[in-house]
C-alpha positions in Angstrom: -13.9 -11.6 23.7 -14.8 -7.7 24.0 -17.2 -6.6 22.0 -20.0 -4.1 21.2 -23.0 -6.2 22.4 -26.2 -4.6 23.8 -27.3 -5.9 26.7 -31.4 -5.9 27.0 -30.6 -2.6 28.6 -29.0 -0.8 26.0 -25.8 -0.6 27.2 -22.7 -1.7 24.7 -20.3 -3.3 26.2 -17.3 -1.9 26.4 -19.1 1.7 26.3 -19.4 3.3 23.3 -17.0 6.4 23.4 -17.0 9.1 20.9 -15.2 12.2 19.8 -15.6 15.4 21.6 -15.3 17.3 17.9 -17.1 14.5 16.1 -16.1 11.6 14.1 -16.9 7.9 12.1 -15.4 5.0 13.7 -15.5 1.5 12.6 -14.3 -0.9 16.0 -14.3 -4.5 15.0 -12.9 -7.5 17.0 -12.3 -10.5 15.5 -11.1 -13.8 16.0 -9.3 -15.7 13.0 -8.2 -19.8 12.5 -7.6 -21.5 9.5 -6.1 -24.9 8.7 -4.4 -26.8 5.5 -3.4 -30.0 5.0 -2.0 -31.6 2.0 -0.3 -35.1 1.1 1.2 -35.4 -2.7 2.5 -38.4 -4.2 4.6 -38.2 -7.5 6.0 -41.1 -9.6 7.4 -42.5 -13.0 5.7 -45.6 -14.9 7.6 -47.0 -18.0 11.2 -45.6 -17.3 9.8 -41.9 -17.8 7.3 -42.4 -19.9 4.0 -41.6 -17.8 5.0 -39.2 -14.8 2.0 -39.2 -12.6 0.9 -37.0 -9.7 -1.8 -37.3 -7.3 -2.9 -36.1 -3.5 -5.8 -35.0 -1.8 -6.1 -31.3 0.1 -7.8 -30.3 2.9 -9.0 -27.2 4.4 -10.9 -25.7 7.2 -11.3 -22.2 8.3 -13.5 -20.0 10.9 -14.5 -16.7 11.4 -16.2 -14.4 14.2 -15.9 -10.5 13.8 -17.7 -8.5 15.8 -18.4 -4.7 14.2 -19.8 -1.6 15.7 -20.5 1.7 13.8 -20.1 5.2 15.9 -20.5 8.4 14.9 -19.7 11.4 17.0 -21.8 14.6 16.7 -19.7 17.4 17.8 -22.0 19.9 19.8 -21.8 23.5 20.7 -20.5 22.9 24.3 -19.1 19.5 24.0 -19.2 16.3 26.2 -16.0 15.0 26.9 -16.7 12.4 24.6 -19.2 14.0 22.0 -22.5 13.1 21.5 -21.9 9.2 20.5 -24.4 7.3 18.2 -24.6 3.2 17.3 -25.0 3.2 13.9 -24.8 -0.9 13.7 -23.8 -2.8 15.8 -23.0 -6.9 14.4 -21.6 -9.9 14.4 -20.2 -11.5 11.3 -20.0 -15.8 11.7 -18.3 -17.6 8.2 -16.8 -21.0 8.3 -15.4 -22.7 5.3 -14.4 -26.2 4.8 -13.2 -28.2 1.7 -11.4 -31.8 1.0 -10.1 -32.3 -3.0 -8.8 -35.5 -4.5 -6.7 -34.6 -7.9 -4.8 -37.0 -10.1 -2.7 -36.0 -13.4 -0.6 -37.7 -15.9 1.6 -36.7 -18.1 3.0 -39.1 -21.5 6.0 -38.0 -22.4 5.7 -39.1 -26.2 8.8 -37.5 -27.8 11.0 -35.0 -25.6 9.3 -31.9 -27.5 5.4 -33.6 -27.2 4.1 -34.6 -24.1 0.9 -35.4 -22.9 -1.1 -34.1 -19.9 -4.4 -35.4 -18.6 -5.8 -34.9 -15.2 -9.0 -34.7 -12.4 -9.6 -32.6 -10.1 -12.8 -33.0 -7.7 -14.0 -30.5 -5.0 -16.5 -31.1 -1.9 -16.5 -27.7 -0.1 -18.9 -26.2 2.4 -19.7 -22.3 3.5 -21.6 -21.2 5.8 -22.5 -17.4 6.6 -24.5 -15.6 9.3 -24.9 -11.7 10.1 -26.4 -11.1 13.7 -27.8 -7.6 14.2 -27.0 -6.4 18.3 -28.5 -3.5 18.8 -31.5 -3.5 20.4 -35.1 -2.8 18.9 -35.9 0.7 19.3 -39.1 2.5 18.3 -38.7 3.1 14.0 -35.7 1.0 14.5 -33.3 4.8 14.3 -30.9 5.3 17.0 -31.5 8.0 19.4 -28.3 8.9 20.8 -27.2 9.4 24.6 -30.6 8.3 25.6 -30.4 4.8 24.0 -27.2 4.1 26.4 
């Protein structure tokens, strides 16, 4: 997966490329999957008088986006690609997974009154983690050119 990773050496990978006039960019690669799964079951008790529904739901998704930050100083005789800067460089990790169990019923006690009563319960999990990439520098600032 490409991405703007430092090295111990200070060199991102793929190079960090700017604008010869100046400019913000905001690269990001990321890499996206997500899964759902659900089984239902509906029926009738009574000849129609309790409809009942129930089913349990699943879900799983995960996440890996990979930012970088660069801003382009425009100079007075400019480099063919500027005078870049890393302003962040980071990596963005989220996963999510869930399973439900739900059960309603409905009374149908007249054909203008009916009844509803249901349950619903939830186990879901999320996890989070931001990973700085740059590498330490004295002050923690960027220093441009130099720092490549």
């Amino acid at each position: 997966m490409p991405s703007l990773v430092l090295s111990k050496t200070s060199n991102p990978i793929p190079p960090v490329i700017g604008f010869t006039y100046g400019g913000f960019t905001i690269a990001n690669d990321g890499e996206h999957t997500q899964y759902t799964q659900e089984i239902k079951l509906n029926g009738s008790l009574g000849d129609g008088l309790i409809d009942l529904v129930g089913g349990v739901y699943y879900f799983k998704e995960e996440n890996r986006t990979d930012f970088g930050d660069i801003f382009s100083l425009p100079i007075v005789f400019p480099l063919p690609d500027g005078y870049p800067l890393l302003l962040a460089d980071r990596v963005i990790d989220n996963e999510a997974e869930a399973w439900a169990g739900y059960v309603q019923a409905d009374v149908n006690v007249t054909d203008q009154l009916t009844l509803t009563a249901g349950i619903r319960y939830t186990d879901e999990e999320k996890t989070f983690e931001i990973r700085d990439n740059r590498t330490r520098l004295g002050g923690g600032l960027c220093i441009g050119p130099g720092q490549f």
